[in-house]
C-alpha positions in Angstrom: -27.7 177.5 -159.0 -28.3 181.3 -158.5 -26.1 184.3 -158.8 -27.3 187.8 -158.1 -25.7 191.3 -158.5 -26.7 194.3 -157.9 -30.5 193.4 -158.6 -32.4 196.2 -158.4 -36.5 196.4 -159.2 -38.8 199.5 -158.9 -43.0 199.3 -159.5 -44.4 201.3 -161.4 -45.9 204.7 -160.4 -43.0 204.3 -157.4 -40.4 206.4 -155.8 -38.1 204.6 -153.8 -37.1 201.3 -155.4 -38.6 197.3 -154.0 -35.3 196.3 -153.5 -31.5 197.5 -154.0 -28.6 196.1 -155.1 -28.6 192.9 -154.1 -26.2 190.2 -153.7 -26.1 186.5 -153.0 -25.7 183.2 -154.6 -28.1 180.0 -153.7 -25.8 176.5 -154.4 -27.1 173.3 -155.8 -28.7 171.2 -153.1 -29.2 173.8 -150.6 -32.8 175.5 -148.7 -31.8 179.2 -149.2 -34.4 181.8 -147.2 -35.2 184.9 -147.0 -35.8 186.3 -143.8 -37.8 189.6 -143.3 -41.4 190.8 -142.6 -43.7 191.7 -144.7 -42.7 194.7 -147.4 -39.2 193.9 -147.1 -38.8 193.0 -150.2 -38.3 188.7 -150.3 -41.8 187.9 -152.7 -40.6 190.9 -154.8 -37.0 188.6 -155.4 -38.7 185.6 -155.8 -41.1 187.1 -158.6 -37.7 188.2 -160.5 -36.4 185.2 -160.3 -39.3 182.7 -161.4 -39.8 185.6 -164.0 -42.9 187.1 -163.2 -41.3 190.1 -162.7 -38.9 192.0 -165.3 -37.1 195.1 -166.0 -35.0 194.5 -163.3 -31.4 196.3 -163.0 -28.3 194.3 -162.2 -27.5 190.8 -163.2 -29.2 187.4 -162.6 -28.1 184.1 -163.5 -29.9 181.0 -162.7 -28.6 177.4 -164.2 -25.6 179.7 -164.9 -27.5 181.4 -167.8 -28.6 184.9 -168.1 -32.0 185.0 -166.6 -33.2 187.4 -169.6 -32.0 184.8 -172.0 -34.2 181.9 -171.2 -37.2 181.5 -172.6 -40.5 179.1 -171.8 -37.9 175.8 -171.4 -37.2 177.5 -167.6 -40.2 176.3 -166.3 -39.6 172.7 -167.3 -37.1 173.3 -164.7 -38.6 175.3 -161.2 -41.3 175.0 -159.6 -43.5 178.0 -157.7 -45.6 177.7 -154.6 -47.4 181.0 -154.3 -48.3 182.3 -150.8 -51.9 183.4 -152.3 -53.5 180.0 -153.5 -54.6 180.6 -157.3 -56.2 177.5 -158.2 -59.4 176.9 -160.7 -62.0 176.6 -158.2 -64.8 175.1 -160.0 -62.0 171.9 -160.5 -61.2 169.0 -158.4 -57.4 169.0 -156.9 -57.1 165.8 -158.8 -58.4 167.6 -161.9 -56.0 171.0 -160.8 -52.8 169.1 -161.3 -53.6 167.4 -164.3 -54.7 170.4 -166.1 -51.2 172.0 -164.7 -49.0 168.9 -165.6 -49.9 168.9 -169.0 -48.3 171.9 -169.7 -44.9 170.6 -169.8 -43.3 168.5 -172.0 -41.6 166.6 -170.3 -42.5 163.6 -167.5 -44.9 164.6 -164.4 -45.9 163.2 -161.6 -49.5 161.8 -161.2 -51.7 163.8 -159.5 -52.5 161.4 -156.6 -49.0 161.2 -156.0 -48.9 164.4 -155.3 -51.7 164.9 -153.4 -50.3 162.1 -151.2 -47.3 163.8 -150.1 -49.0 166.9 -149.1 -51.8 165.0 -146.6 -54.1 165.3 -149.2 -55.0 161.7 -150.4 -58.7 161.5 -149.6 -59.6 164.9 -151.0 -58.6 164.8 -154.4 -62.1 164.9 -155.8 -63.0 167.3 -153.7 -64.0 170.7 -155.3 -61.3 173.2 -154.5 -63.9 175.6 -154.0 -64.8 174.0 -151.2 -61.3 173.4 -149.8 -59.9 175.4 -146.8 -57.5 177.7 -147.0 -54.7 175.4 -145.5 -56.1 172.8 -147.8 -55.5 175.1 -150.7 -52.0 175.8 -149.3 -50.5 172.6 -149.4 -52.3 172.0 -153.3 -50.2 174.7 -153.9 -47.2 173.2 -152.6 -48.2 170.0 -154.2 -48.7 172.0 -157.9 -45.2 173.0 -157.4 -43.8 169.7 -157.5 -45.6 168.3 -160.1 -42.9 168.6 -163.1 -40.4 167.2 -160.7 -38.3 170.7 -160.9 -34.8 171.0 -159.7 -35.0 174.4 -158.1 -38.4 174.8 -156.2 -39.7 178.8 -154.9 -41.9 178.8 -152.2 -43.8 181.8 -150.6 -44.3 181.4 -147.1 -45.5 177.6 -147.7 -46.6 176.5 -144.0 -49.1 179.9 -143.8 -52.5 179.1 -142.5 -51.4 175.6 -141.5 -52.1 173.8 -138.6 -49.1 172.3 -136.7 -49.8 168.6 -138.2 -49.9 169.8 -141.5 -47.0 172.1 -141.4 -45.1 169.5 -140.1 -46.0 167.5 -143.4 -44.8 170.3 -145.6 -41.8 170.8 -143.7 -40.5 167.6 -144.1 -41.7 167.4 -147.6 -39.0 170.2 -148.0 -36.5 168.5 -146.3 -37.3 166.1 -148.6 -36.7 167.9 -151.9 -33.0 168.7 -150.6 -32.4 165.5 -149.6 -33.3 164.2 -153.3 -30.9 167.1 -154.3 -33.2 169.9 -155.2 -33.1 173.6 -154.2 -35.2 175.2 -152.6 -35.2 179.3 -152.8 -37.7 180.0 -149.6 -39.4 183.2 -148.4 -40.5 183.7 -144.1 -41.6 186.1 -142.0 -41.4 183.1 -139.7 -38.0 182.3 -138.0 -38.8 179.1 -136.4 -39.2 177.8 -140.2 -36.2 179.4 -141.5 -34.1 178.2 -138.3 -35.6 174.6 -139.0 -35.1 174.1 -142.9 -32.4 176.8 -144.0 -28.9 175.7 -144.7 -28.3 179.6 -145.4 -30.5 183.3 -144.3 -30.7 186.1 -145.7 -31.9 188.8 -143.6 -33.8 191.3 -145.8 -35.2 194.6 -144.9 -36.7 197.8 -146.7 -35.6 195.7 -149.6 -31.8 195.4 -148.8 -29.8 192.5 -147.4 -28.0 193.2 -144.3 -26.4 190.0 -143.6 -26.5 186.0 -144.9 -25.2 183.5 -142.6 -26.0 179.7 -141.8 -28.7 179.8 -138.7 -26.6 177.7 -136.4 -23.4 180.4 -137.3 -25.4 183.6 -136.3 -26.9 182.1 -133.2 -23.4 181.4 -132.1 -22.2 185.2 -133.1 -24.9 186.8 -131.8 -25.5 184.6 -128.9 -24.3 184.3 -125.3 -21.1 181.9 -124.6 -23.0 180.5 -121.7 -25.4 178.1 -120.1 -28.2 178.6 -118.5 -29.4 175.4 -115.4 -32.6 175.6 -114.2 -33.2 173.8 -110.6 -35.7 173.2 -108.1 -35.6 175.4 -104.9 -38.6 174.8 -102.6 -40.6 174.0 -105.3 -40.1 176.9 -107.4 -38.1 177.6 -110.4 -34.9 179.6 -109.8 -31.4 179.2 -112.4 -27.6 180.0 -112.7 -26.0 181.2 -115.7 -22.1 179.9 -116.3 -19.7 180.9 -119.2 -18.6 178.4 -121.2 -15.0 179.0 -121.2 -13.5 176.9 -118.2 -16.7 174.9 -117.6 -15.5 171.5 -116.9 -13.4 173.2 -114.6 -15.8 175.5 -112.7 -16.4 174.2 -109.0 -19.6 175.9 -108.7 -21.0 174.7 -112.1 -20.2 171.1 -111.0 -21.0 171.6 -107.4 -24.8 172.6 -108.7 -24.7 169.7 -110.8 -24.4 167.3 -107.9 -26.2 169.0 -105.2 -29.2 170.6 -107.2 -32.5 169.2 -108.2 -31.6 169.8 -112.3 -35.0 170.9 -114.3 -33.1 172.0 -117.8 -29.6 173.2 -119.0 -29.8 175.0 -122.1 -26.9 177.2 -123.7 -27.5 180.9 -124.2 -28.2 180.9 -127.9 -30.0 183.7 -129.6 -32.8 183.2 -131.7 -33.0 184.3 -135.2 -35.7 186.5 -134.7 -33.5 188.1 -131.8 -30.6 188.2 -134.1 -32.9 190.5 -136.4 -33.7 192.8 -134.1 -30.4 193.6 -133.2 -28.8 194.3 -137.1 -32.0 195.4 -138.2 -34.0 197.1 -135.7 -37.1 195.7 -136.8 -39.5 193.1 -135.8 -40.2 190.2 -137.9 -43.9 191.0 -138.8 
């Protein structure tokens, strides 16, 4: 769906370049993120690849054409959810997406549909100047949909969402893979990228350091054991085992049957951990 070599993009009036010779390759069907905190360089990718951005270095495919080569017809084909809301403010949601969907040719979705699926059914005549800012999030989300694309970007697209409501968009991404879309996403938050990515790219100071499914690096990077918490007296105390030889441990049995079991949990590490360690840095 996406091949990238050696992409390489400088601003303007800048030194040092956004980002450096990158490589990776997003396949059909997939959630692809990038992981990094904020300057590393993942809205910067995005915006060359949804072609806001251009003068890039290095070569960039999408659809397995020459990103350079395509003209307006690409945008009959992705959709963009921007981490800033831009909407018309002095029009109704309703009135948002169907100024937006008539700029394509070809079908699009209606806008109550769409306002539907992103928890936002009753407000569609609502003013979006007087939406909140999670309200303006998920039209944003829901503007991204509306030409039924087959390669969605999204910007941080849970930001300034409440937990119900996140929850709502996530699995409205979850649902654009499972219809066979794919999605090119941007975090700062690994919880998100652990729960939707099939693949991560760890970016930083606008290099990638490593890409890796979530489930592989926690394994990698994590601890082969597990962890039992028990009950001692009322307080909280726990054992660590390896995992090699555990159904044969004496001990790790014996605390099964004698102990007061509260949780057993193996010794993954999280992504954000994982970051740390290869990059350094916090994700902030």
């Amino acid at each position: 769906m996406i091949q990238v070599e050696n992409l390489t993009f400088k601003y303007a009036g800048t030194n040092q370049p956004a980002i450096k010779d990158l490589n990776f390759a997003v396949q059909p069907g997939e959630i692809f993120g990038f992981l990094g905190p904020s300057g590393a360089g993942k809205s910067t990718t995005q915006k060359i690849l949804f072609r806001l951005l251009q003068g890039f270095q290095g070569s960039v495919k999408v659809f397995e054409r020459d990103l350079r080569e395509w003209g307006y017809d690409y945008y009959e084909q992705v959709g963009v959810s921007f981490e800033m809301p831009n909407h018309y403010s002095k029009l109704t949601g309703v009135e948002n997406l169907r100024y937006f969907g008539s700029l394509y040719q070809g079908d699009v979705m209606k806008p109550e549909t769409l306002l539907e699926m992103v928890g936002l059914k009753d407000d569609g005549e609502m003013l979006v100047s007087q939406y909140s800012k999670g309200m303006k999030n998920r039209l944003s989300v829901a503007r991204s949909l509306v030409n039924n694309p087959r390669l969605l970007f999204m910007d941080e697209p849970t930001a300034g969402l409440d937990p119900v409501n996140a929850r709502k968009i996530k699995d409205l991404i979850k649902a654009q893979k499972d219809a066979g879309r794919t999605v090119f996403l941007t975090t700062h938050d690994m919880t998100i990228a652990d729960e939707l990515c099939d693949r991560v790219a760890f970016i930083f100071d606008g290099q990638i350091s490593l890409i890796d499914s979530p489930s592989e690096l926690k394994l990698r990077y994590g601890k082969p054991e597990v962890r039992i918490e028990f009950g001692v007296n009322g307080k909280n105390e726990f054992q660590n085992f390896s995992l090699e030889g555990l159904a044969e441990n004496q001990e790790f049995l014996k605390t099964l049957r004698e102990k007061n079991i509260r949780t057993l949990h193996t010794q993954e590490a999280t992504l954000e951990n994982i970051f740390i360690q290869v990059t350094g840095r916090r994700l902030e």
